[in-house]
C-alpha positions as CSV (number, residue, x, y, z in Angstrom):
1,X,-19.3,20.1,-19.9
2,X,-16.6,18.8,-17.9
3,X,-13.8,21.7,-16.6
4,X,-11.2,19.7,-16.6
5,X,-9.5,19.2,-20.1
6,X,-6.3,17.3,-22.0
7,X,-4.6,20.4,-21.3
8,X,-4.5,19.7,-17.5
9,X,-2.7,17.6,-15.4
10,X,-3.9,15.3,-12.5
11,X,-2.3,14.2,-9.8
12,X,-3.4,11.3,-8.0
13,X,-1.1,10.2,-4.7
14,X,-3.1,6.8,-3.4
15,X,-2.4,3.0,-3.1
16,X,-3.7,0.3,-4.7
17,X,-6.2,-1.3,-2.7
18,X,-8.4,1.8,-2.6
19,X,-11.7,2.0,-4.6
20,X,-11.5,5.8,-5.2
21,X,-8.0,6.1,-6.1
22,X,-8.7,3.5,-9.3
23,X,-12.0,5.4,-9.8
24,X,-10.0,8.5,-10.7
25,X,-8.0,6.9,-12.4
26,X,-10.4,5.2,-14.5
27,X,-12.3,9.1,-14.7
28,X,-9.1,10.3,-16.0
29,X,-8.5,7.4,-18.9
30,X,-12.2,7.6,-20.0
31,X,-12.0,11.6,-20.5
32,X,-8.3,11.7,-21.7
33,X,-6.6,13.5,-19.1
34,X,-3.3,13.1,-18.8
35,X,-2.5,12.4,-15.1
36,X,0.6,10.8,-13.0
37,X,0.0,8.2,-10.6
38,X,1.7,7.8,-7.0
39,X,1.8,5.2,-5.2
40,X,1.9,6.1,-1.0
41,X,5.1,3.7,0.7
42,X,6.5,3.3,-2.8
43,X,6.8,6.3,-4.9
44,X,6.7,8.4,-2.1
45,X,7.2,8.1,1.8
46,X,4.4,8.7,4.5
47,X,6.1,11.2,5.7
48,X,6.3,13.1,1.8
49,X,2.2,12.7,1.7
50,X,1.7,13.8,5.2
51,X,4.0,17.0,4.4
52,X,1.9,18.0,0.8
53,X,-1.5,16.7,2.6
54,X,-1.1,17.7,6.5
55,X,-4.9,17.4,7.0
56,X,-5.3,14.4,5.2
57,X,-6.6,11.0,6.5
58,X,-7.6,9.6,3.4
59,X,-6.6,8.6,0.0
60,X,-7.1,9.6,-2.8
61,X,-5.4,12.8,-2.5
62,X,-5.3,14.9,-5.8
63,X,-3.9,17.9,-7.2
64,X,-5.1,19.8,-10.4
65,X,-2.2,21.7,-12.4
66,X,-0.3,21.6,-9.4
67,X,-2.8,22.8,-6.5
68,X,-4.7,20.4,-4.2
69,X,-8.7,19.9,-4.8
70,X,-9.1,17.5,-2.5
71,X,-10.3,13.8,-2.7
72,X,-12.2,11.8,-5.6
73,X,-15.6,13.4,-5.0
74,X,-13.8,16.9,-5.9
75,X,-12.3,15.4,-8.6
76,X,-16.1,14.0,-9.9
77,X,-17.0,18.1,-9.5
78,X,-14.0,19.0,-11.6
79,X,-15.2,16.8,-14.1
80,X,-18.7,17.7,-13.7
81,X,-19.6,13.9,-13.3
């Protein structure tokens, strides 16, 4: 049973060449979870991502309700997957 439900909200910061990023995306549209989508250098600057993600050196980066789980592999735990 998945933890994660349409109540929720997932936030995926990324860019589009990255496997992970349109695997969570792809998690989120099979399950129904409403989520928003940002693109790094176009929705938001390097500089915004590397002020909400200071110890981040990949993408995706994802927040849950607001608060930072991690990467796509926490998001896969979320879900139970």
């Amino acid at each position: 049973m998945a933890l994660i439900d349409r109540n929720d909200l997932v936030e995926i910061y990324g860019q589009e060449a990255c496997t992970y990023c349109k695997r969570a995306v792809e998690v989120c549209e099979t399950y129904k979870v409403p989520y928003q989508y940002y693109t790094v250098r176009e929705d938001i600057t390097l500089d915004e991502f590397k002020e909400m993600f200071p110890h981040a050196r990949t993408v995706p980066q994802i927040k849950l309700n607001g608060t930072w789980i991690g990467g796509f592999k926490e998001l896969e735990a979320e879900f139970r997957l």
